[in-house]
C-alpha positions as CSV (number, residue, x, y, z in Angstrom):
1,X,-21.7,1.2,-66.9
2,X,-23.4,4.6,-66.7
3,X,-22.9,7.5,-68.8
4,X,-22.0,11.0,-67.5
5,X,-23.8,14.0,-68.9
6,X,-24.1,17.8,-67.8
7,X,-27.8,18.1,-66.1
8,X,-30.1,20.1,-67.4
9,X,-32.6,22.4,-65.4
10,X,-35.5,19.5,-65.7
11,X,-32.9,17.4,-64.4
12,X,-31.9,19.2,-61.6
13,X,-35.7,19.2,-60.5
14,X,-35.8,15.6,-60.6
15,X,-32.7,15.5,-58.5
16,X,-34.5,18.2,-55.9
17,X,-37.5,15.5,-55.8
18,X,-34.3,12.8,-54.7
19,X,-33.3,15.5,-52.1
20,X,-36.8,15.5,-50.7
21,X,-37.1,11.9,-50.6
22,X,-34.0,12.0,-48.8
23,X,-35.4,14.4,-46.1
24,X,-33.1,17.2,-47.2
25,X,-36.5,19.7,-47.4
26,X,-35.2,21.9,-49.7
27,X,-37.4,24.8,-51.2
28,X,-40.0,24.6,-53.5
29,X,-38.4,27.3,-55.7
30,X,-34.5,26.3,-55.5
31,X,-34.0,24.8,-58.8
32,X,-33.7,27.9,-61.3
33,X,-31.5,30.0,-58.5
34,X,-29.7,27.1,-58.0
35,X,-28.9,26.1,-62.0
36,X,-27.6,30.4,-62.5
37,X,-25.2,29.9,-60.5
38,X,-23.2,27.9,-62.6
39,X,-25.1,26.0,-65.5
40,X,-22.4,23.7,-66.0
41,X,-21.8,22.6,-62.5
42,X,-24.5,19.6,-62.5
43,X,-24.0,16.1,-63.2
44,X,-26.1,13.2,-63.5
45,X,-25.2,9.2,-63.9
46,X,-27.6,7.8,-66.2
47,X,-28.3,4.3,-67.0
48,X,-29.7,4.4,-70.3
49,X,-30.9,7.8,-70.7
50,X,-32.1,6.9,-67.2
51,X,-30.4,9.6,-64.2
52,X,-29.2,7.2,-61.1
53,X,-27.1,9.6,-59.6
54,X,-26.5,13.1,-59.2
55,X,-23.9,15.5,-57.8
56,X,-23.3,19.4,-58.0
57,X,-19.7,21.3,-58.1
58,X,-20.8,24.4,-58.8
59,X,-17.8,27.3,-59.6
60,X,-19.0,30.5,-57.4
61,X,-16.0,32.4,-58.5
62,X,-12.5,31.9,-60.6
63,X,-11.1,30.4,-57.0
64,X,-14.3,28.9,-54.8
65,X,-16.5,25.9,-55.9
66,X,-18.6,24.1,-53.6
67,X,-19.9,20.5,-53.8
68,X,-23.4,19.3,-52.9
69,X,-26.2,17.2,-54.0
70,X,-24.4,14.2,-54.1
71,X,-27.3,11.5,-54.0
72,X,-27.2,7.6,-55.6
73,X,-30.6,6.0,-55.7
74,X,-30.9,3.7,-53.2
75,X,-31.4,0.8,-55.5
76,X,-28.1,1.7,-57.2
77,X,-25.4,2.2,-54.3
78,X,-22.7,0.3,-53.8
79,X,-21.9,-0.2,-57.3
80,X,-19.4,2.5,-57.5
81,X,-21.5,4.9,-59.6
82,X,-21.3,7.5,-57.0
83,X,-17.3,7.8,-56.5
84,X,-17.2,7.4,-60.6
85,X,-19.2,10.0,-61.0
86,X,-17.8,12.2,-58.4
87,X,-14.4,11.7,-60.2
88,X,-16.2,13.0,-63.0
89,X,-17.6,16.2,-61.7
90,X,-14.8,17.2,-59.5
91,X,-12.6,18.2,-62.7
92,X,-15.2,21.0,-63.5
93,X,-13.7,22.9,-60.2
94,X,-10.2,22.9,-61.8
95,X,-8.1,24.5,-59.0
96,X,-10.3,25.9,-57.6
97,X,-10.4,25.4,-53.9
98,X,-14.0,23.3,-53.1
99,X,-16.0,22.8,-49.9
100,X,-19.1,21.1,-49.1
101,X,-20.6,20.6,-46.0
102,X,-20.1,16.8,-44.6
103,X,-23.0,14.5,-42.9
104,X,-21.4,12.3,-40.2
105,X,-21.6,9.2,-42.2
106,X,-19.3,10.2,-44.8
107,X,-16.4,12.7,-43.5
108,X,-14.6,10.0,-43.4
109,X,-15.0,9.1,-47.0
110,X,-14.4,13.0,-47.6
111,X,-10.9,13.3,-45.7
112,X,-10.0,10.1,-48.4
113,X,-10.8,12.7,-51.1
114,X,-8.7,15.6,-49.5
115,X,-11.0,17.1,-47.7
116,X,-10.2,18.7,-44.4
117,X,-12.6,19.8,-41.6
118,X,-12.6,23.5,-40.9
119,X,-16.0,24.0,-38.4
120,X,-19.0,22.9,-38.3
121,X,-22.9,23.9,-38.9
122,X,-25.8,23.1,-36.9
123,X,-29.8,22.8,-37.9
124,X,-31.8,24.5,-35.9
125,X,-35.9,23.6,-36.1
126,X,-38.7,25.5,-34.8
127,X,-41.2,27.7,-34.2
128,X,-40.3,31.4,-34.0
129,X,-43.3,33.9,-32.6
130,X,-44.4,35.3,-35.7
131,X,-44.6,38.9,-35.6
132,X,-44.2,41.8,-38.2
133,X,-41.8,44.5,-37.6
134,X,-41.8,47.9,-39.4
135,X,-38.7,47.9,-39.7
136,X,-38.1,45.2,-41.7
137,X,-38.8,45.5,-45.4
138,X,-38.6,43.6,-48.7
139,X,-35.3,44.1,-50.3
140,X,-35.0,46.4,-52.8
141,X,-33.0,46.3,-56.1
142,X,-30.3,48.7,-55.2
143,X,-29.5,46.8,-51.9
144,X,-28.6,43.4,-53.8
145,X,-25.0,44.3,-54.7
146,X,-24.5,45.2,-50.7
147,X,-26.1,42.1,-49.4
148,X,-23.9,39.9,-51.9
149,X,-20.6,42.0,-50.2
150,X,-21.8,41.1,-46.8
151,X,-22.6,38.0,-47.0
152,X,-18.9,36.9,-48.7
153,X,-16.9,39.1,-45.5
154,X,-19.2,36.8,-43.6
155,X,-18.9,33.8,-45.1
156,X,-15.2,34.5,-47.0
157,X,-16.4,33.2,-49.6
158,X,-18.3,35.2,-53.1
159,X,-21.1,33.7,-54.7
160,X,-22.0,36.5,-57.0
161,X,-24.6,34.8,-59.3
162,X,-25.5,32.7,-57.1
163,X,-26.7,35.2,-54.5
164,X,-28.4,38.0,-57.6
165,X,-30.7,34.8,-58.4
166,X,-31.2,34.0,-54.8
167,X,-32.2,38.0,-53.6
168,X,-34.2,38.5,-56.6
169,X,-36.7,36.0,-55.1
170,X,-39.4,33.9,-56.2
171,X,-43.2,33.3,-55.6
172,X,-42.1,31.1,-52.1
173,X,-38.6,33.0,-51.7
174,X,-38.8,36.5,-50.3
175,X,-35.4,38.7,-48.7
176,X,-36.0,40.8,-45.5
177,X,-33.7,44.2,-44.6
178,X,-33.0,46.6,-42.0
179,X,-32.3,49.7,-42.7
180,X,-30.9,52.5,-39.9
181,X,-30.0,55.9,-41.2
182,X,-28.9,55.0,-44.5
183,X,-27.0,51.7,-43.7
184,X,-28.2,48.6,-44.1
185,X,-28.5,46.4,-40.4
186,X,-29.2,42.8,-41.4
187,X,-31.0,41.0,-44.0
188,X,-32.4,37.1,-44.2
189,X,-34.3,35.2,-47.0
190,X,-36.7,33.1,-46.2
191,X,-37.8,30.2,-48.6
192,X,-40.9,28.1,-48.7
193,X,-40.1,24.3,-48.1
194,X,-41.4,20.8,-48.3
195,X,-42.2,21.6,-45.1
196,X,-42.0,24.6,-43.6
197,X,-39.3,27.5,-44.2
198,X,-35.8,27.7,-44.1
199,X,-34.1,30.8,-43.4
200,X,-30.8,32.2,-45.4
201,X,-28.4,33.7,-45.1
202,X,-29.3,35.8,-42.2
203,X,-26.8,38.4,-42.1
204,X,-27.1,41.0,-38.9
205,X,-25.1,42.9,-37.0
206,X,-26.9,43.1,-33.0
207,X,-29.1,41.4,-31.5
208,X,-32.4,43.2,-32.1
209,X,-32.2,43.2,-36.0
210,X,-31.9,39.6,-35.8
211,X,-34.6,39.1,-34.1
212,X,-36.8,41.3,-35.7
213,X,-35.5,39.6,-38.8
214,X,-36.3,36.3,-37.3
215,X,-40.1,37.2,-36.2
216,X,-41.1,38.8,-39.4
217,X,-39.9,35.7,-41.4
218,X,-42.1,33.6,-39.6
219,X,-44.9,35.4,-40.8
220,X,-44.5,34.3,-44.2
221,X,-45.1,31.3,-44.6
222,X,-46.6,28.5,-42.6
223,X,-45.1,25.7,-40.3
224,X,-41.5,25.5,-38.5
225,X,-38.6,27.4,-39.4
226,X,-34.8,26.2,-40.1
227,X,-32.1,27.9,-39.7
228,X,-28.3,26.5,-40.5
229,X,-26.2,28.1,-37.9
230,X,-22.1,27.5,-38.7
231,X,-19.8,27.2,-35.2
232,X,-18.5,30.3,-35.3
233,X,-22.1,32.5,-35.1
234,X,-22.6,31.3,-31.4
235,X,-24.9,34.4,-30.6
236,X,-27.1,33.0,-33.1
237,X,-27.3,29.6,-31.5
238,X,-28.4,31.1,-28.7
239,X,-30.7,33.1,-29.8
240,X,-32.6,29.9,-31.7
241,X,-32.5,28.3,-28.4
242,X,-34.0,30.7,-26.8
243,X,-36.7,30.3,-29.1
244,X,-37.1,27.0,-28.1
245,X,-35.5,26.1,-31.5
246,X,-34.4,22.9,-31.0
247,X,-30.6,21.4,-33.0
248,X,-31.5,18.6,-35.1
249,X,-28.5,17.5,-37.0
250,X,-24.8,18.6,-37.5
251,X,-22.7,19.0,-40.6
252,X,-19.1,19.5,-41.1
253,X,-17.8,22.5,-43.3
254,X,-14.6,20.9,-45.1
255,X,-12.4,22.1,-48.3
256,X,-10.5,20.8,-50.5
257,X,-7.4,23.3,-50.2
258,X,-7.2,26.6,-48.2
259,X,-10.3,26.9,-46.1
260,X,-11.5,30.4,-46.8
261,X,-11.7,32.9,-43.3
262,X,-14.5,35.6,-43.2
263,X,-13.1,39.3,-43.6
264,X,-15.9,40.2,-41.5
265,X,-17.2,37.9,-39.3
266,X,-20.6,38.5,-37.6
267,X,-22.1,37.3,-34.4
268,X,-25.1,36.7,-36.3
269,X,-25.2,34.6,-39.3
270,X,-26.7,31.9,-41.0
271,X,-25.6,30.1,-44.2
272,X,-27.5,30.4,-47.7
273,X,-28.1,26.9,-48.0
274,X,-26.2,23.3,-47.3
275,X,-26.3,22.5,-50.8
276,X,-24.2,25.2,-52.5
277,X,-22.8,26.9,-49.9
């Protein structure tokens, strides 16, 4: 039987490595911004000293977790060490209501945990004309505190320390704004990945700024661009495809619990990331 043990830092590298394997692509700096949001919300299954499993609940505030990285080695599924340790981690959320965003495959398995479907989130891949914008310029310190306001009325949900890790940046992880007489426009962070970039959140509030937003990230870094665009921001789904963006695979956004509603919901936005929310 495997053991259950907080993960540490190292470990959740290791389980970013499983993620790759996976296809996931997530972004060669994700590990440290992932691990402040919550130290304590990462779990491994190890088989003597050995992790076979992993799985995140990660508390973004005293009533919002969010579930992700839940990956069994392939050589160790069906064995129940998944579900047990999923029973394991899902006490660290307490009451908290928890989401996650749902492959096809296992929704099902999901709604038999109490989990309930509340939209939907679509991956957009591509190649945007890379082109740099005046306007747009690295974020500054004193903007951080806005851009983690606006992205929770857009997303209704807070992810404070989460999102001061994830603006601060990172050698492959750089944050974009807008500013128009004194108010900030839009923002997006755009990560380095496995391959290529991904893109989030983009937060904007017409047309223009988003695209502007969109061109100047794809002159950071090489190779297509990803963007995962929720249901609800279908003038962002349209602009992608009128990139030629093409959608590659569909999620589901379910909680556990009230689903949380966006105080301020814009047209254009794009979620941090498909592991913690």
């Amino acid at each position: 039987m495997a053991d259950f043990r907080t993960a540490t830092l190292n470990d959740l590298s290791l389980v970013l490595d499983w993620a790759a394997r996976e296809g996931w692509n997530p972004g060669l700096d994700d590990a440290a911004a992932f691990f402040e949001a919550d130290p304590n919300g990462f779990f491994v299954a190890c088989d003597e000293g050995v992790p076979v499993a992993a799985i995140s609940v990660v508390n973004h505030s005293p009533d919002f977790a969010f579930l992700g990285l839940y990956i069994v080695l392939p050589q160790r599924r069906h064995e129940g060490v998944g579900l047990a340790l999923w029973n394991h981690a899902i006490m660290h959320a307490g009451d908290r209501v928890v989401g996650l965003d749902g492959v096809p495959d296992q929704q099902e398995n999901y709604r038999k945990s109490g989990f309930v479907s509340a939209g939907g989130t679509t991956r957009y891949s591509g190649t945007v004309p890379a082109t740099k914008h005046a306007q747009i310029r690295p974020v500054q310190d004193h903007h951080i505190p806005e851009l983690i306001a606006l992205e929770g009325s857009a997303s209704g949900t807070h992810k404070s320390a989460y999102l001061q890790a994830w603006f601060a940046g990172a050698k492959t992880r750089v944050t974009l704004t807008e500013e128009r007489a004194g108010q900030l426009q839009g923002a997006c962070t755009v990560r380095r990945c496995r391959e290529g970039a991904k893109i989030g959140p983009l937060i904007a509030r017409d047309l223009e700024t988003a695209r502007r937003l969109l061109e100047h990230a794809a002159t950071l870094f090489p190779g297509p661009v990803v963007l995962d665009v929720p249901d609800a921001s279908n003038a962002l789904a349209q602009l992608c495809a009128a990139y030629g963006m093409s959608p590659s695979f569909k999620t589901a956004r379910m909680y556990r619990g009230k689903a949380p509603k966006a105080s301020a919901p814009v047209d254009f936005f794009a979620v941090v990331s498909l592991e913690l929310g």
